[in-house]
C-alpha positions as CSV (number, residue, x, y, z in Angstrom):
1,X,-17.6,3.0,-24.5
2,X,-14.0,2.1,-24.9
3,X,-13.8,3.1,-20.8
4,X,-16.8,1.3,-19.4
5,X,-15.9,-1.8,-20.8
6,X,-12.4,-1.9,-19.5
7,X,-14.0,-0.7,-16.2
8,X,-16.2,-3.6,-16.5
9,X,-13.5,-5.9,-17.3
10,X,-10.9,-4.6,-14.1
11,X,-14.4,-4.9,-12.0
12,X,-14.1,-8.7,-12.6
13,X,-11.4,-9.9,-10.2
14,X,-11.6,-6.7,-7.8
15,X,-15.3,-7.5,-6.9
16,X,-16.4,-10.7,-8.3
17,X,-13.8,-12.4,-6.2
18,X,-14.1,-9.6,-2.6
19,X,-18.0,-10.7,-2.8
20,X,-17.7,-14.5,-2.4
21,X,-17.1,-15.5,1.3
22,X,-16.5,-18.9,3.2
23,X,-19.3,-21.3,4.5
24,X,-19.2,-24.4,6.4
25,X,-22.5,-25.6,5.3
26,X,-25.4,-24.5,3.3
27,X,-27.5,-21.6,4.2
28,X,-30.8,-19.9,3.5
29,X,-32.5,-16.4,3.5
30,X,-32.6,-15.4,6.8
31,X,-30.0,-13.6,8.8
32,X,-29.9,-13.3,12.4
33,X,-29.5,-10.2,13.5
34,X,-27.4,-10.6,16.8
35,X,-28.3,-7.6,18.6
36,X,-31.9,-8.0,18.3
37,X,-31.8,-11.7,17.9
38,X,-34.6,-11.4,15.2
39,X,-34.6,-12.8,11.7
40,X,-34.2,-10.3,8.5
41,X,-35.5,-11.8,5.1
42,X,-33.7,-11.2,2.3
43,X,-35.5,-11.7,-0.9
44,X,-33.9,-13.7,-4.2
45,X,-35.8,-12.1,-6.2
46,X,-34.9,-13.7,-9.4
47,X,-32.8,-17.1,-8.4
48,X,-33.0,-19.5,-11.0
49,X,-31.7,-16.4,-13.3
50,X,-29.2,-16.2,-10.3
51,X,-28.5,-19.7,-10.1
52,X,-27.1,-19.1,-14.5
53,X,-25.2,-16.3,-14.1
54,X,-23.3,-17.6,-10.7
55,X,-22.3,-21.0,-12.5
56,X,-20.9,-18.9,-15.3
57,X,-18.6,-16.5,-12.9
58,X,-17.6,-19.8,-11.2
59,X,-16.7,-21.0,-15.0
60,X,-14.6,-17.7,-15.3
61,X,-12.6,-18.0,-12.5
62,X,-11.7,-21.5,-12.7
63,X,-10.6,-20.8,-16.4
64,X,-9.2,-17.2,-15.8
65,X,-8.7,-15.9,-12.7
66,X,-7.7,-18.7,-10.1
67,X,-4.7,-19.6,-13.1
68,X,-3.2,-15.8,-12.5
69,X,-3.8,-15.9,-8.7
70,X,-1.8,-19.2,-8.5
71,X,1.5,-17.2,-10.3
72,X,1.0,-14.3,-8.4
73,X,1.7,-17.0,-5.2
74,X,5.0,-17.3,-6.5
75,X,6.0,-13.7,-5.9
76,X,8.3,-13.5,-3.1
77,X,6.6,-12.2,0.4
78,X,8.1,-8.7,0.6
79,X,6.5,-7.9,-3.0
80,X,3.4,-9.6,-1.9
81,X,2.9,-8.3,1.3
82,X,4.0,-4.3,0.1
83,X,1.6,-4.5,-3.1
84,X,-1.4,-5.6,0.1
85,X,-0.1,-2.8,2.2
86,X,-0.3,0.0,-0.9
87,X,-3.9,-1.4,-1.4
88,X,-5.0,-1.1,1.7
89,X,-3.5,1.9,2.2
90,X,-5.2,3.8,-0.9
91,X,-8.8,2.1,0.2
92,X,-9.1,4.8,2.7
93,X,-10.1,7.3,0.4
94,X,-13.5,5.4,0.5
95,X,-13.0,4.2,4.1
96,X,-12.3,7.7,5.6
97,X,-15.8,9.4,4.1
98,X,-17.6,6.9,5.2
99,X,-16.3,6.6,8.8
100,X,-17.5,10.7,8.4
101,X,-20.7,9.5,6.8
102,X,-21.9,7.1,9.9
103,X,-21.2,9.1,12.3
104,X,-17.5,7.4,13.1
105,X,-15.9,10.5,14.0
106,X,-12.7,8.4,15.9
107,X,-12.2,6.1,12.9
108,X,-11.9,8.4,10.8
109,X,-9.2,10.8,12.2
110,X,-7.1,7.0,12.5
111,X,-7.5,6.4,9.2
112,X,-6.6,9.8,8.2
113,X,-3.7,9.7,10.0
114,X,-3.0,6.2,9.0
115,X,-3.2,7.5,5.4
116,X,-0.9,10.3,5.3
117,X,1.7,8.8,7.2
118,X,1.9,5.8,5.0
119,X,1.6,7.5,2.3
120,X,4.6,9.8,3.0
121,X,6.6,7.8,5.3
122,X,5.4,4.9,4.1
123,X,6.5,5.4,0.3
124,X,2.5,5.5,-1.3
125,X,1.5,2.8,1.4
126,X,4.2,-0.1,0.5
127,X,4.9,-0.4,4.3
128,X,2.5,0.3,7.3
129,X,4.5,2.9,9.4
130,X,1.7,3.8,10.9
131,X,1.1,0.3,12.7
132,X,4.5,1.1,14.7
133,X,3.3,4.5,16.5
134,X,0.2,2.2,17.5
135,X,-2.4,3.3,14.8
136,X,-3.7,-0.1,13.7
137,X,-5.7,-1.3,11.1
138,X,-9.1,-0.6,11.1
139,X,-12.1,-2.6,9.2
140,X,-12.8,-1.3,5.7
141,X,-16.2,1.1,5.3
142,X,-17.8,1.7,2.1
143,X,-21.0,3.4,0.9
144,X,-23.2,0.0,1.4
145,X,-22.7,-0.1,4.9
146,X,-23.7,3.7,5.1
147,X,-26.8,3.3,3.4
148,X,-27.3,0.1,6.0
149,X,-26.9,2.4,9.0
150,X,-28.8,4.8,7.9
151,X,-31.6,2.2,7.6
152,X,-31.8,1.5,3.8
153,X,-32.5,-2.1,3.8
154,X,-31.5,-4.7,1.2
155,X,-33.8,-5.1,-1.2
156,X,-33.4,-8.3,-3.5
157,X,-30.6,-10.5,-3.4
158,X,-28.7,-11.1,-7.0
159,X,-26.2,-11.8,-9.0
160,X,-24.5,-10.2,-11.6
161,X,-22.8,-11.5,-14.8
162,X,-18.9,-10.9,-13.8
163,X,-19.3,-8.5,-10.6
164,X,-21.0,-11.4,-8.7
165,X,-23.5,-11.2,-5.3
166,X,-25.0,-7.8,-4.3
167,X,-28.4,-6.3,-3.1
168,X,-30.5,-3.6,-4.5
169,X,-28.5,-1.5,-1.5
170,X,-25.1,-2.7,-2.1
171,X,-25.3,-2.1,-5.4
172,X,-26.1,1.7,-4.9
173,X,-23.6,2.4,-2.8
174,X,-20.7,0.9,-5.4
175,X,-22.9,3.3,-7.7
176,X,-21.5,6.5,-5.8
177,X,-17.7,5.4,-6.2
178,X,-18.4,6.3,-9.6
179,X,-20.3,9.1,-9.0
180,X,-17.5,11.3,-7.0
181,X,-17.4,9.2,-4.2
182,X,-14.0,7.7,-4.8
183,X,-11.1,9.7,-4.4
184,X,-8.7,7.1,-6.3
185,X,-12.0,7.2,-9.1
186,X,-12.2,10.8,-9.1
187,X,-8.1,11.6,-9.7
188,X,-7.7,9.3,-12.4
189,X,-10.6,8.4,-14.3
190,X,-13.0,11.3,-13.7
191,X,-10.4,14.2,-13.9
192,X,-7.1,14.5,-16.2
193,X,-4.3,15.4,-13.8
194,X,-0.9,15.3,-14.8
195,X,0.4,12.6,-12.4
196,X,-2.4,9.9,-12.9
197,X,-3.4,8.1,-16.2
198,X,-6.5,6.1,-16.4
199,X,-4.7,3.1,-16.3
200,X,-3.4,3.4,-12.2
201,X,-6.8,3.0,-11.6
202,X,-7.7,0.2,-13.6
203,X,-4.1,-1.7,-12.7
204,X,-4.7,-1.2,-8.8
205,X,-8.3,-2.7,-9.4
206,X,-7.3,-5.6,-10.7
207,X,-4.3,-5.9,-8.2
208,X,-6.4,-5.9,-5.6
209,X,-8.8,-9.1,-7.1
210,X,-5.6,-11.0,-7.5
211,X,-3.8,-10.1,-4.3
212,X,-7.6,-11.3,-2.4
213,X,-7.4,-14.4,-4.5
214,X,-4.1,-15.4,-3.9
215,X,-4.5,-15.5,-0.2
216,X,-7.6,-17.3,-0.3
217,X,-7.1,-20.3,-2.9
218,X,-7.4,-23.0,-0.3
219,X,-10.9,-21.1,1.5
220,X,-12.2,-20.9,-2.3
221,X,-11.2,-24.9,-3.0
222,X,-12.8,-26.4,0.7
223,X,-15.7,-24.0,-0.2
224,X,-16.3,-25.5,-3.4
225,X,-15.8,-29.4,-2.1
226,X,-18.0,-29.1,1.5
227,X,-21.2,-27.5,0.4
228,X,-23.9,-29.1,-0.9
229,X,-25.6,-26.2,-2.8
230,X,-22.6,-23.8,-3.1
231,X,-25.0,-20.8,-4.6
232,X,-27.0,-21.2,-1.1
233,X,-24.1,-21.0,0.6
234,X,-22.2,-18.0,-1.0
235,X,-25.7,-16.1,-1.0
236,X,-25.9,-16.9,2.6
237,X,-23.0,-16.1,3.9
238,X,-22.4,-13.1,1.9
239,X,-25.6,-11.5,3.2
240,X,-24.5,-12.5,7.2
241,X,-21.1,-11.1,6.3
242,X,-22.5,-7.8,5.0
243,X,-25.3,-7.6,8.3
244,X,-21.9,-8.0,10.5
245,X,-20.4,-5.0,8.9
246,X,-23.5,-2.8,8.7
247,X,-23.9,-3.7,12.5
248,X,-20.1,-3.1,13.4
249,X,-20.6,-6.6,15.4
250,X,-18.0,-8.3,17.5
251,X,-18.7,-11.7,16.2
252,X,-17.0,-12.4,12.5
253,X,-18.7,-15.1,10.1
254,X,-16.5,-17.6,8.5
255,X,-15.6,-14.9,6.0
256,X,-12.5,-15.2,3.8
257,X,-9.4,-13.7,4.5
258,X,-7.9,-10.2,3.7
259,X,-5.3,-10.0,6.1
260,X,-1.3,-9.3,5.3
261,X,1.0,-12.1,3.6
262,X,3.1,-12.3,6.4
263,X,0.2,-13.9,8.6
264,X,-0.5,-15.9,6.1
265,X,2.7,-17.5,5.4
266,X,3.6,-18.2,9.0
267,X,0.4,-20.3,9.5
């Protein structure tokens, strides 16, 4: 018990705060599919239930979470920008199956390569060698957007106390990270090694919610200030964001942003 509620609890900032994306203006149900230019309905099954539990997670993160995010700012960039590098870095264990799983046979042996070069040269991830011999970064994969190309579709739209915005679909797939799909899961929650405790795991999730937050404090604030119904928004843009991915499309929503420090800073 003891473990699933600290899971729980790490879950907070790592996906609560990777789930909520960036709109302009308000947005509804339907989201155009670009290659076929036809509509897909996505169902709220249960919004005025929704509508509760997303004010509350707002609550939390104004109270909690945006407070930590704001310190971790103050971090000079070399500490910032090695602790995003070493995250990114160790989510290709979930990346690399599923580039296997849909069929993304090219990605895959990059971010294989990727892995184990900055993992070894690149002292556990803390510096992207693997950038300079001309492997770059590739887009993150997980077991949602395998289930989406494999035709699973959505299901209803909702969201949950703490973890925030998901679909029926979505939330499977974070199911199977727990269920040996997670490398980073499996060698230090599932297993007792002798290298790992329970706690890596648990730190590098909640890293990961804080380093995301930090670099998106302003795209959180004009968020909150330009839309009208900020539920509709987050719900809408969330599902566009998560077609995009399933679809591997060119064109990027207004999503917010999870690129390295040093971008960031310079802008």
């Amino acid at each position: 018990m003891k473990k699933i509620f600290t899971l729980l609890m790490t879950l907070i900032l790592s996906q609560t705060l990777m789930l909520k994306v960036l709109a302009g203006s308000d947005g509804d149900l339907e989201i155009k599919n670009k290659k076929t230019e036809k509509n897909i309905e996505v169902k709220d099954c249960f919004e005025t239930v929704n509508r509760g539990i997303f004010a509350f997670n707002q609550g939390l993160d104004k109270i909690f979470f945006k407070p930590i995010a704001k310190g971790y700012r103050y971090l000079p960039k070399p500490i910032r920008s090695g602790t995003g590098n070493a995250l990114s870095n160790l989510s290709n264990v979930v990346t690399i199956p599923n580039n296997i799983l849909q069929g993304q046979m090219k990605n895959a042996g990059i971010n294989t390569l990727r892995f184990t070069i900055n993992s070894t040269l690149g002292i556990a991830g803390i510096f992207d060698v693997a950038s300079y011999y001309g492997l770059n970064k590739l887009d993150k994969e997980d077991y949602g957007q395998t289930l989406g190309t494999w035709g699973v579709k959505e299901g209803c739209y909702f969201v949950l106390p703490v973890l925030g915005p998901t679909t029926v679909r979505d939330s499977l797939g974070s199911m199977v990270n727990f269920s040996g799909g997670d490398a980073w899961y499996n060698v230090t929650i599932s297993n007792d090694t002798r290298y790992f405790e329970d706690s890596d795991y648990y730190y590098s999730r909640l890293t990961s919610g804080i380093d995301f937050r930090a670099k998106n404090i302003e795209a959180f604030n004009s968020l909150e200030k330009n839309s009208l119904d900020l539920y509709a928004s987050v719900r809408s843009l969330y599902l566009q964001d998560r077609n995009r991915k399933i679809k591997n499309l060119d064109e990027t929503t207004e999503t917010l942003n999870d690129d390295d420090w040093e971008e960031i800073d310079t802008q």
